[in-house]
ZAMARGU-4260 file (C-alpha; in steps of 0.2 Angstrom, whole numbers, plus 5000, padded with zeros to 4 digits):
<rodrens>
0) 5236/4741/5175 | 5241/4758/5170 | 5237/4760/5152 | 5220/4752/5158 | 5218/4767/5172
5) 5225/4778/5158 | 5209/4772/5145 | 5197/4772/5158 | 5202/4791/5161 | 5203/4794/5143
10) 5184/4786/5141 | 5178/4794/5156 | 5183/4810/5147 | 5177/4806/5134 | 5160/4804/5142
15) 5161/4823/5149 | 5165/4829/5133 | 5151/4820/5122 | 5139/4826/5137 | 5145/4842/5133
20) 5144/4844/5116 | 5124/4836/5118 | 5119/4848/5129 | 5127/4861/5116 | 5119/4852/5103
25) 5103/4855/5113 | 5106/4874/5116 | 5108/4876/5099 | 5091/4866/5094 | 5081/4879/5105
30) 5088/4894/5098 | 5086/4886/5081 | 5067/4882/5086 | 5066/4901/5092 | 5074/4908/5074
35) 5060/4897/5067 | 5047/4904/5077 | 5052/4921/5075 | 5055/4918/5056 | 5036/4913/5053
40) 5030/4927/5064 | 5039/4940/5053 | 5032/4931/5037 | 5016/4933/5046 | 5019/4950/5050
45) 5027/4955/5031 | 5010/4946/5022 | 4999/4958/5034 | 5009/4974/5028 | 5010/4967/5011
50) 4989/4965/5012 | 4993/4984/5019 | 5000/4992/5006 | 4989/4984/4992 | 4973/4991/5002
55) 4980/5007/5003 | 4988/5010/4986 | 4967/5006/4982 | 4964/5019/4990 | 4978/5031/4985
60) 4971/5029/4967 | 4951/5030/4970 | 4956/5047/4980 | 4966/5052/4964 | 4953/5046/4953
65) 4939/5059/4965 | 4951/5074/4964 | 4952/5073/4946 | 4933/5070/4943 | 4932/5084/4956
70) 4942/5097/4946 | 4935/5092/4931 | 4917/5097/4939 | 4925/5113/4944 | 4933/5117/4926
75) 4915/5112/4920 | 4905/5124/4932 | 4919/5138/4930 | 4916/5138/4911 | 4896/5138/4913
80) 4897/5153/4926 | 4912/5159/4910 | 4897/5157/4896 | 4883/5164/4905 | 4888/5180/4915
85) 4906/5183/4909 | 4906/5180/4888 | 4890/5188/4883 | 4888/5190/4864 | 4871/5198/4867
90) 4877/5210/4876 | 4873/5229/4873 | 4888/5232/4864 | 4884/5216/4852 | 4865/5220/4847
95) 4870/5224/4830 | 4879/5207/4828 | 4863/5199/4838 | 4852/5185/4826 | 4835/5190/4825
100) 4826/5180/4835 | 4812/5168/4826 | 4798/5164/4835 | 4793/5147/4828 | 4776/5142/4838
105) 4769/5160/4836 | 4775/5166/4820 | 4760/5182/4820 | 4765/5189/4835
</rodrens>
């Protein structure tokens, strides 16, 4: 009667530690549920920045791409200003090295 006492205890411990390690078992399925929920919000989150960055780095070059069109305006409109009122061959001090000039459509005059 004893060693029947003695696996009832044993079974009925038994029973308290298998409850335990379910309810264990079912702490550790939420948290693994949450990990997964936070896991696709951050792959969520990391294809939005990725979208981001590409948008951007457009951008970045298309503004490059203005400022050099931009300064190549200005080099162009600095070297007409540089042509026509700086660098003057036909200037008093050149006359003698100044072409005759041909009028084409009037030779007479």
């Amino acid at each position: 009667m004893d060693s029947l006492n003695n696996a009832l205890r044993l079974v009925g411990a038994t029973h308290v530690v298998a409850d335990d390690i379910l309810e264990e078992q079912e702490r550790q399925l939420q948290q693994l549920q949450k990990a997964l929920i936070n896991v696709k919000d951050t792959q969520k989150d990391i294809r939005t920045a990725n979208e981001y960055i590409k948008y951007f780095a457009k951008e970045l070059y298309r503004d490059k791409l203005w400022r050099i069109l931009l300064i190549l305006l200005i080099l162009v409109l600095l070297a007409i200003i540089f042509l026509k009122f700086v660098y003057n061959p036909y200037a008093e001090n050149a006359n003698k090295n100044k072409p005759p000039y041909i009028d084409i459509l009037h030779p007479d005059v």
